[in-house]
N, C-alpha and C positions, 0 to 999 in steps of 0.2 A: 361675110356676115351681113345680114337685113340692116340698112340703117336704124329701121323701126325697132332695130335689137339694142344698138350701140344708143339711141336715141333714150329707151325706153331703162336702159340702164343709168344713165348720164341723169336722168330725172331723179330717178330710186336711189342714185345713191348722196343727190344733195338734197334729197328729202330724210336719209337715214344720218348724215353728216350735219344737219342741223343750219344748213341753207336754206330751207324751206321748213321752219317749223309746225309742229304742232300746230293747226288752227289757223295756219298763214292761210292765206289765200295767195294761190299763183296769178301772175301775173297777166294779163288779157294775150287772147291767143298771137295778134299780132304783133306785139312786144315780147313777147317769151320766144317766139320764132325768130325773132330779129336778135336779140340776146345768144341766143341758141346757135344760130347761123344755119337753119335750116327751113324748109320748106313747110307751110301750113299743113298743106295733107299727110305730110309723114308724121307732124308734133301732134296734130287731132288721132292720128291713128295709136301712138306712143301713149298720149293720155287716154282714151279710153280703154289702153290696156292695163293702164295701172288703177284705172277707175273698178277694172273688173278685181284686181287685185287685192284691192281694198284698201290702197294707198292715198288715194283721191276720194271726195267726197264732191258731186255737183249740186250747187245749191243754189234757189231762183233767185234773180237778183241778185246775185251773190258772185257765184263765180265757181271753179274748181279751188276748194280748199283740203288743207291735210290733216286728214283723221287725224285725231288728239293720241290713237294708240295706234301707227301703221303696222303691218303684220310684218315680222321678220321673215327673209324669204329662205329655206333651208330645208336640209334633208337632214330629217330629226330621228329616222329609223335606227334603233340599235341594233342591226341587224345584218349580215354580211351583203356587198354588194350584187356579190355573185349571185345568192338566194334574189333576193330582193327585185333585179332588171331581169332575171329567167325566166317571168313566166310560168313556172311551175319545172321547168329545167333548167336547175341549176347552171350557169356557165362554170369551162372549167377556169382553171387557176394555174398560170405557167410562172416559176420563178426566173426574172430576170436578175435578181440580183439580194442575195442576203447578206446583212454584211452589220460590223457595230462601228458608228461614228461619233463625232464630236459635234456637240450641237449647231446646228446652224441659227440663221433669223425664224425662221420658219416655227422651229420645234424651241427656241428661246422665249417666241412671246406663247405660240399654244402649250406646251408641257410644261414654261415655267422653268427648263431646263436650265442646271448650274454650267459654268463656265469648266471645261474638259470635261465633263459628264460620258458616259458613254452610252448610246441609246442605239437601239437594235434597232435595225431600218429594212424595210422588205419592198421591193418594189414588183410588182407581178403584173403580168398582162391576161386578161379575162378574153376568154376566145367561145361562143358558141357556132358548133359547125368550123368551117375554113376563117371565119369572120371574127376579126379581133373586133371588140365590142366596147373595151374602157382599157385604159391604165391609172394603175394604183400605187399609189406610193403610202408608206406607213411606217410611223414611227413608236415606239412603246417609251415611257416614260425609262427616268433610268432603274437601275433592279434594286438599288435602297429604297428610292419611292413604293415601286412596284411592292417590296415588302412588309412595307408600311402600308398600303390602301387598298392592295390587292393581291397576298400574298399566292391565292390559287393560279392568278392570272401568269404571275414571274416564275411558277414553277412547271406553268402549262408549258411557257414558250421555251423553258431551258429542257423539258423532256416531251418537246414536238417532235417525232420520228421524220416526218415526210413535207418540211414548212415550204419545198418547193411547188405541192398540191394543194396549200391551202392559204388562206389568206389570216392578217394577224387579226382582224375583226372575229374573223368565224373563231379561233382560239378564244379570244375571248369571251364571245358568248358563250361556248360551251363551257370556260371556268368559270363562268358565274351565277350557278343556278344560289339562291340565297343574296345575289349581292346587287344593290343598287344601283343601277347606272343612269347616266344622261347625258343625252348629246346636245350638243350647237353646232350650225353650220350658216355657211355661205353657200352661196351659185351669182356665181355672172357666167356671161359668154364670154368668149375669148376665140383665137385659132390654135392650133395645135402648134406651130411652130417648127424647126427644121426638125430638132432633137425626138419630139412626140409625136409627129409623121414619121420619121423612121420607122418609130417601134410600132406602130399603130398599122404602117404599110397605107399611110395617106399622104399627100402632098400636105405640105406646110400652112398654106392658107387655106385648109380643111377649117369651117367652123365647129366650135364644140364648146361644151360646158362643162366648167369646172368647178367641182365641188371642194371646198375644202368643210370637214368634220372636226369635233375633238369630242373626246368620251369621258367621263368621266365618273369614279366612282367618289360617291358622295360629291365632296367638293373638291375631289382633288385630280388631275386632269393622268392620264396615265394612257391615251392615246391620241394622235392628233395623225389626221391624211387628209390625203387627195389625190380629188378622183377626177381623170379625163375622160370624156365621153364625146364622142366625133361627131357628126352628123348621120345619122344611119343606127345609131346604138340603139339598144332596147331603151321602152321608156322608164322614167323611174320619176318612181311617185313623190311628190314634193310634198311638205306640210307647211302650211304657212301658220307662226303662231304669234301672240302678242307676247 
């Protein structure tokens, strides 16, 4: 991974974590470097990439200060993965793994999920051509919720004939023509690790981006993933919003 990635993150997220407020002004370059324990030309290159971002503001005599509203960084597409980094061809969809579990941390703070809940979890890997491209992990809210916020959604996925060819996003948007949805997300960088190299058919210190999602109808949260994406993947388009 680019320092200027790990750097450029490490900034973004004590700017989102309220270490660097609103209206602050950072701190002069050769003190922020020193703080930082890094090299001037990597933290000049780090800031004016979050200056392009919209996280920074440069102001004369003033300094680099932080927008009073920084842009969340995310992919806010309600829209299947697969569609989405294709190109205009779809990637396909192989199942690795369906299966109903008991909540984890993960699906505890995004679904909300109660303690022994059972939530339906799909993990697939996205291949165009020979080229595995992303893995996906997904989880559906449990199917009391589900029937309460989204009842076409709970009865899409309990009479999905073939969930090894599709992904639980694309189910849901096909059950939701009439229903309201909204996503939040994350992206940092990270590596793929031993477990995500495997599947991916990448060494481990492969860099890559991970997204994590949650969906929600109205206000109530009924899908939550993530999504790996290696170095080499298709691009996919980012929304940055306030």
């Amino acid at each position: 991974m680019r320092p200027v990635v790990v750097l450029y993150e490490r900034i973004a997220d004590a700017i989102h974590d309220g270490t660097y407020p609103p209206g602050s002004t950072l701190p002069s370059e050769p003190r922020l470097a020193t703080e930082l324990g890094v090299s001037r030309p990597a933290l000049r290159e780090a800031l004016l990439l979050l200056q392009e971002d919209g996280l920074l503001t440069v102001r004369r005599g003033v300094g680099r200060t932080v927008n009073d509203r920084p842009p969340r960084r995310g992919f806010e597409h309600v829209q299947p993965l697969e569609e989405l980094i294709g190109a205009g061809a779809p990637l396909r969809v192989r199942a690795l793994l369906r299966a109903v579990e008991e909540p984890t941390d993960f699906t505890t703070q995004h679904l909300l999920a109660a303690a022994r809940a059972e939530l339906r979890f799909w993990e697939s890997l996205l291949t165009g051509g020979d080229t595995a491209a992303a893995l996906s992990q997904e989880w559906a809210a449990a199917d009391d919720v589900l029937e309460r916020a989204h009842p076409a959604f709970a009865e899409a996925l309990r009479a999905e004939a073939a969930p090894e060819r599709t992904s639980m996003l694309a189910v849901l948007t096909a059950a939701s023509r009439g229903v309201r949805l909204s996503a939040h997300s994350s992206v940092t960088a990270t590596l793929l690790g031993r477990r995500r190299g495997e599947q991916l058919a990448r060494p481990a210190d492969t860099p890559a981006v991970l997204v994590t999602q949650v969906v929600r109808a109205g206000d109530v949260p009924i899908l939550a993933a993530k999504h790996m994406l290696p170095t080499g993947a298709p691009a996919l388009p980012i929304l940055q919003s306030n």
